[in-house]
C-alpha positions as CSV (number, residue, x, y, z in Angstrom):
1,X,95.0,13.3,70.8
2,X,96.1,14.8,67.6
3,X,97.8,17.7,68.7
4,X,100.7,17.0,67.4
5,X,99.3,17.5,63.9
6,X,98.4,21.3,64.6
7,X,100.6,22.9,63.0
8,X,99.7,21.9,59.6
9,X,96.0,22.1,61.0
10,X,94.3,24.4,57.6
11,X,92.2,26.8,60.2
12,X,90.6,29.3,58.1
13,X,89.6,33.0,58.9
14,X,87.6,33.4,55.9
15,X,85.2,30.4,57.4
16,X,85.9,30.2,61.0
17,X,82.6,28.3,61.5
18,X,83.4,25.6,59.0
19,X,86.8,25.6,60.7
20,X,85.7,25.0,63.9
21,X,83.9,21.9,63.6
22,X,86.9,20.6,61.4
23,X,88.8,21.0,64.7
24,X,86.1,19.8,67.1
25,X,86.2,16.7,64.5
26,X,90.0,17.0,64.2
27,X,91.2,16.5,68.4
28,X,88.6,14.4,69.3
29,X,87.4,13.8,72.9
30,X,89.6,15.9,75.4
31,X,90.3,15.1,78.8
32,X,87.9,16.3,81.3
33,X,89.9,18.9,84.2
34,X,90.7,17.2,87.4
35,X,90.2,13.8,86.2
36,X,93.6,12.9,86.0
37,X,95.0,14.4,83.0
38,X,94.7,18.0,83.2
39,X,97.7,18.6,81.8
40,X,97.2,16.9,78.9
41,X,94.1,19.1,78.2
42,X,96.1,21.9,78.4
43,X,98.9,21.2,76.2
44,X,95.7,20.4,73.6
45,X,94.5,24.2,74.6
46,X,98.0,25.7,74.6
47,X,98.7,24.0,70.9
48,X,95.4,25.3,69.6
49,X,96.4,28.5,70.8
50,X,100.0,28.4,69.8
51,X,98.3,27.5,65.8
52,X,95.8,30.8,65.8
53,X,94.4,32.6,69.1
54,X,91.0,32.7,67.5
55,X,90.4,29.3,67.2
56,X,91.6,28.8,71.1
57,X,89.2,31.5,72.1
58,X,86.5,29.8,70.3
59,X,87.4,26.2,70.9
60,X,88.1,26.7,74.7
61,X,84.5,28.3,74.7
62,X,83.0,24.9,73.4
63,X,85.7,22.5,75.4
64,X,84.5,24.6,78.6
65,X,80.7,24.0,77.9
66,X,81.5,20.3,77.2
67,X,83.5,20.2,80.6
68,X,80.6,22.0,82.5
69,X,77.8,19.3,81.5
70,X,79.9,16.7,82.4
71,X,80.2,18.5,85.7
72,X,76.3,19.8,85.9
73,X,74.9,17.2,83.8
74,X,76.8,14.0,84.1
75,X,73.5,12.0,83.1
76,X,74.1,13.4,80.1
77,X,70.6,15.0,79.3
78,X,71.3,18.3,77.9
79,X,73.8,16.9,75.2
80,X,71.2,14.5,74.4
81,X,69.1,17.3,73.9
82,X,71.0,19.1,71.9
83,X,72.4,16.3,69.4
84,X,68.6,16.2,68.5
85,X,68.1,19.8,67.2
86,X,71.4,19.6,65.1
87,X,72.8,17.4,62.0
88,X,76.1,15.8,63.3
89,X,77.7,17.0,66.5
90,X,76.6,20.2,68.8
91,X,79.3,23.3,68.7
92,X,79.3,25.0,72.0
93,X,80.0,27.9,73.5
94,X,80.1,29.9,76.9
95,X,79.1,33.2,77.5
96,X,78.9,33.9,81.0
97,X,79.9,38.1,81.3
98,X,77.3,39.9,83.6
99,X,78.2,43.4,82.7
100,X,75.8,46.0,84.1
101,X,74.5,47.4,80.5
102,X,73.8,43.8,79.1
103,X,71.1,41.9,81.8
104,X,69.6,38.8,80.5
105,X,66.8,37.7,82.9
106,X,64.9,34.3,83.1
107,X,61.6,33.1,83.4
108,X,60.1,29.2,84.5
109,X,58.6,27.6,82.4
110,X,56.7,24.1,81.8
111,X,59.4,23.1,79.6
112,X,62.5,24.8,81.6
113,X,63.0,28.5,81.4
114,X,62.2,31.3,78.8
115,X,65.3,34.0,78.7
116,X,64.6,37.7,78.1
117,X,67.6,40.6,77.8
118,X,71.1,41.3,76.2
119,X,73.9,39.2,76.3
120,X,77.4,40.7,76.0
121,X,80.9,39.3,74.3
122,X,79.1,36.3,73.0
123,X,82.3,34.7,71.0
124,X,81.0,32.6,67.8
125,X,77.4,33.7,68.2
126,X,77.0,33.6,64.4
127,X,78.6,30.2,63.8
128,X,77.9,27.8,67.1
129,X,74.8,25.7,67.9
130,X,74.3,26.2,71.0
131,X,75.6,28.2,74.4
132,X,75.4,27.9,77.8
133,X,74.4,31.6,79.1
134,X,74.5,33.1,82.5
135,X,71.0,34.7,83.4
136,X,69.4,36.2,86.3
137,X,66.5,33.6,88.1
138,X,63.2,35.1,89.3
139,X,64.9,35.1,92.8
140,X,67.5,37.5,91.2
141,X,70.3,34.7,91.7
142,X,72.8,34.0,89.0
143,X,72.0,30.6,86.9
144,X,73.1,28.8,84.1
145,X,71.3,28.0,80.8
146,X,72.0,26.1,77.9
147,X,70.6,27.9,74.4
148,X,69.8,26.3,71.0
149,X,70.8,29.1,68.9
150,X,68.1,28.2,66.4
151,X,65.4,28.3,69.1
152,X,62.6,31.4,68.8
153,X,63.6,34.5,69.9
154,X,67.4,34.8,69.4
155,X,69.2,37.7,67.8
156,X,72.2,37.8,66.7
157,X,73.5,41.5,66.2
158,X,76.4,43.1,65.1
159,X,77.1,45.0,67.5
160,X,79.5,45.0,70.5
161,X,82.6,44.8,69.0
162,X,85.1,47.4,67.5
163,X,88.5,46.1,67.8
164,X,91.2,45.0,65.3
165,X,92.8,42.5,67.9
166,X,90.4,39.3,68.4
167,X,88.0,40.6,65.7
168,X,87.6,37.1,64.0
169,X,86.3,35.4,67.3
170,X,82.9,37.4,66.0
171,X,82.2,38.4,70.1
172,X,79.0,40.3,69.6
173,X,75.8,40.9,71.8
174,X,73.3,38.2,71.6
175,X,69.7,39.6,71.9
176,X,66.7,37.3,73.7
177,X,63.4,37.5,73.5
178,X,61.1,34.9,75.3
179,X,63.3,32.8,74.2
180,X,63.0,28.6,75.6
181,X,66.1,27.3,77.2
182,X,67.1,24.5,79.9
183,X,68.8,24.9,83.1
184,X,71.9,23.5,83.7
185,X,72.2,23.2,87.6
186,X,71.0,24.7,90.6
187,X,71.3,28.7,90.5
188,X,75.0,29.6,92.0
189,X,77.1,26.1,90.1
190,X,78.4,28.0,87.6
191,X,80.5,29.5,89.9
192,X,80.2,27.3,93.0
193,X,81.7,23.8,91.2
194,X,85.1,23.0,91.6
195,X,85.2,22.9,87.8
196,X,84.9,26.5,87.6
197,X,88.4,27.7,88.8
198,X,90.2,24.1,86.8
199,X,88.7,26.2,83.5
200,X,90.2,29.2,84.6
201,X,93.5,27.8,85.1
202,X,92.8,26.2,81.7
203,X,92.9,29.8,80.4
204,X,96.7,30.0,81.5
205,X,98.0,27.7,78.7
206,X,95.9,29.4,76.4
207,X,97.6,32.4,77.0
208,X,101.1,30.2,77.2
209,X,100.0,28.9,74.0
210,X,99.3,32.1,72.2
211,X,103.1,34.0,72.7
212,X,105.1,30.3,71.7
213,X,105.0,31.7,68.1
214,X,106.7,35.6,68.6
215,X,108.6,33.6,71.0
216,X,109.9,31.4,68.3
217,X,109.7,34.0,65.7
218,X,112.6,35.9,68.2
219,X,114.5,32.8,68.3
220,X,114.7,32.2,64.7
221,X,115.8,35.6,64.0
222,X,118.2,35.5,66.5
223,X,119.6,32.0,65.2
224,X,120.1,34.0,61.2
225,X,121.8,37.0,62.9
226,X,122.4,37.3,66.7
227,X,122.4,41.3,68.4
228,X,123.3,41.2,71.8
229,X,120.6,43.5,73.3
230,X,118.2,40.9,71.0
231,X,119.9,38.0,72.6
232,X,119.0,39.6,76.3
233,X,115.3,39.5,75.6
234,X,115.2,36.0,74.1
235,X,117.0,35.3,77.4
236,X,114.7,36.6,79.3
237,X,111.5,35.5,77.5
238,X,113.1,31.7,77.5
239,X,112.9,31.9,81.7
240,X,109.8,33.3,82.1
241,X,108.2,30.7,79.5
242,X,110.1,28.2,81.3
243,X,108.8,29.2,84.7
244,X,105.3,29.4,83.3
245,X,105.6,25.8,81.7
246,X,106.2,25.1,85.4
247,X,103.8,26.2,87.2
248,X,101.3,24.9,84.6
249,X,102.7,21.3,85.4
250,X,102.5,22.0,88.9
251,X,98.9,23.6,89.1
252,X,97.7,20.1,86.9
253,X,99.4,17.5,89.2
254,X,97.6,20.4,92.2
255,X,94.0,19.9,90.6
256,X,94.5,16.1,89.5
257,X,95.6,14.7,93.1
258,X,92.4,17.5,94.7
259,X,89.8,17.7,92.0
260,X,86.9,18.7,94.6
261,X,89.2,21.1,96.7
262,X,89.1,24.6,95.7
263,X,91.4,25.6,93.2
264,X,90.8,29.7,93.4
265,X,94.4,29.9,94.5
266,X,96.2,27.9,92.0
267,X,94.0,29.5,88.8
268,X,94.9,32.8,90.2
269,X,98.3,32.1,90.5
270,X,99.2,30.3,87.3
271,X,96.9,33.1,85.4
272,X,99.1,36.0,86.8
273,X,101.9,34.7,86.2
274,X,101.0,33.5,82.0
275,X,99.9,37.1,82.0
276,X,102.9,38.4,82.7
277,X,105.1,36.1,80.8
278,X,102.9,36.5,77.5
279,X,103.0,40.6,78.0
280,X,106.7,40.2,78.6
281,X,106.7,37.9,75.0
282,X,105.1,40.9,73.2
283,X,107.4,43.5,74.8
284,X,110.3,41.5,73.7
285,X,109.4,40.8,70.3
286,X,108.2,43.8,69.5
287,X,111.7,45.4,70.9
288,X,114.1,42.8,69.4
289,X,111.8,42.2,65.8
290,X,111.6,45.6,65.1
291,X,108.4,46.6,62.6
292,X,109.2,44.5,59.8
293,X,107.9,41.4,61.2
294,X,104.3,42.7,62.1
295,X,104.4,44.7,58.8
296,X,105.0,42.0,56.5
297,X,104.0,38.9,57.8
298,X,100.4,38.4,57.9
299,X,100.7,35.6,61.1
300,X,102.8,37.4,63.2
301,X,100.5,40.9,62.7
302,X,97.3,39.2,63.6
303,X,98.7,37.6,66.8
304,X,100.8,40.7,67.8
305,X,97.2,42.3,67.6
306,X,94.8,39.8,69.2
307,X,96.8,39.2,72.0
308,X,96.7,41.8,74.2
309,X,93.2,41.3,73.6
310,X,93.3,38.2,74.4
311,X,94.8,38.6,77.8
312,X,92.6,41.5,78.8
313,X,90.6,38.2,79.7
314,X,92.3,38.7,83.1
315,X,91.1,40.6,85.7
316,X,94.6,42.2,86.3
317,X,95.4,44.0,89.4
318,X,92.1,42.6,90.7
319,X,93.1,39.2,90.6
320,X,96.5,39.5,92.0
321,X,94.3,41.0,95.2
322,X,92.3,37.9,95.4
323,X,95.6,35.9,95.5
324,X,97.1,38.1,97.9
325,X,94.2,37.7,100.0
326,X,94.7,34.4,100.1
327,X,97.7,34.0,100.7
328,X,97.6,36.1,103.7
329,X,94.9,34.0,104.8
330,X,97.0,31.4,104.8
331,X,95.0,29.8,101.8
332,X,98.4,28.2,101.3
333,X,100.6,25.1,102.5
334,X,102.6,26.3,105.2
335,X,106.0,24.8,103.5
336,X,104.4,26.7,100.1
337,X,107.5,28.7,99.7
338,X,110.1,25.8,100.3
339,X,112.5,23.9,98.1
């Protein structure tokens, strides 16, 4: 995998759809999670992320899909499918919020399923091929569709989104209308697969990914002209990348040696804890920098601005209940806590 060559890779805000498929083209096939090199998938995710955090929040969205038909599909039908309504290769993405204002509900059909509603913080709606959408069955359970974007009855509005942080990921609501689609599973293995938490750990090393550069930008500045109180947060933002770094190696060896066991407990864990270290990244930077950084370079601005955005991905407070929960459930080893 060319990840090496990221750093150099020309992604383009001015044509982020263009872009995309360049870096589709440009990594190549990446390992599926659980099969054995997990980690390497995430260094792939956390280099993406590390080179602009729009193009990780858009080409996580169409590794994920690719990950979920391999996991829902493994025949291979629905890719086949959609390589035939597209010139070259499908571009993917994953929108799977169920907020209570935006309800998309589906109808059977002779060919599959017809979807109906609103669909909220659709990332890339205006540049991908196709999505896999969350939807509401006739039974009222939660299912799984995948969309051809050129298919009757899709809208693509411009509304939704207002921030400055993460405004080039284009995350707008996605209007249906009768419009044909194909299920992806039963209704409940979105969330049900053991694939489903080894993506949300994935999320981790995006997160990772996206502080490296105001970590490095510290670094450098402290390397030209050291300040001791400056010196104490690079300190400090050094361990708790470190211990991230980790975790992350520890939570892919977890899911590689277990890949049908449930990995709630480990994506929790690792999440929280890239969460923390990123938020610590842009308290740190933004102490030791000063303004002149995220005034004046163009970069270090946009990132300083989509990541909290980025990491309001997490569930917060909510998900460090879940893992509490299961800890004290015993969800853990017993020698967990050990050397």
């Amino acid at each position: 995998m060319p990840s090496a060559s990221l750093a150099s890779f020309p992604w383009s805000a001015e044509d982020p759809a263009a872009s995309l498929r360049a870096l589709i083209r440009h990594i190549g096939d990446l390992p599926l999670p659980g099969a054995g090199r997990s980690l390497d998938r995430w260094r792939v995710l956390a280099d993406v992320a590390a080179m602009d955090v729009t193009a990780v929040k858009l080409y996580e969205g169409h590794a994920d899909a690719v990950a979920i038909l391999a996991e829902l599909d493994p025949a291979g039908r629905h890719d086949r499918m959609a390589r035939a309504q597209v010139d070259g290769a499908p571009v993917w993405a994953v929108w799977a919020a169920q907020p209570p204002d935006a309800r998309v509900e589906g109808a059977a059909s002779k060919e599959g399923v017809t979807l109906t509603g609103r669909k909220a913080w659709c990332s890339g709606a205006a540049w991908v091929t196709h999505a896999l959408v969350t939807y509401f069955d006739e039974a009222g359970d939660a299912a799984l569709a995948a969309v051809h974007m050129g298919a009757p009855g899709v809208r693509v509005t411009d509304e939704g989104w207002r921030a400055v942080g993460m405004g080039g990921t284009g995350s707008v609501d996605v209007c249906f209308d009768r419009t044909p689609a194909w299920p992806v599973g039963q209704a409940g293995a979105y969330v049900s697969r053991p694939g489903f938490w080894h993506g949300g750990a994935g999320i981790a090393a995006c997160w990772y990914g996206a502080a490296l550069p105001l970590a490095r930008a510290l670094a450098a500045a402290q390397a030209r002209r050291p300040e001791p109180h400056a010196l104490a947060h690079l300190g400090r933002v050094d361990m708790s990348l470190r211990q991230v770094a980790a975790l992350l190696r520890e939570t892919a060896g977890a899911i590689d040696q277990d890949p049908r066991g449930d990995a709630r407990t480990w994506a929790l864990r690792v999440r929280a804890a890239a969460e923390a270290a990123a938020s610590g990244v842009l308290e740190a930077a933004g102490k030791a920098l000063g303004p002149a950084p995220f005034c004046r370079d163009a970069a270090l601005a946009r990132r300083y601005a989509d990541l909290p955005i980025f990491l309001r991905q997490s569930h917060a407070e909510r998900d460090l209940a879940q893992l509490g929960h299961d800890v004290a459930r015993g969800a853990l080893l017993e020698d967990t806590w050990q050397l």
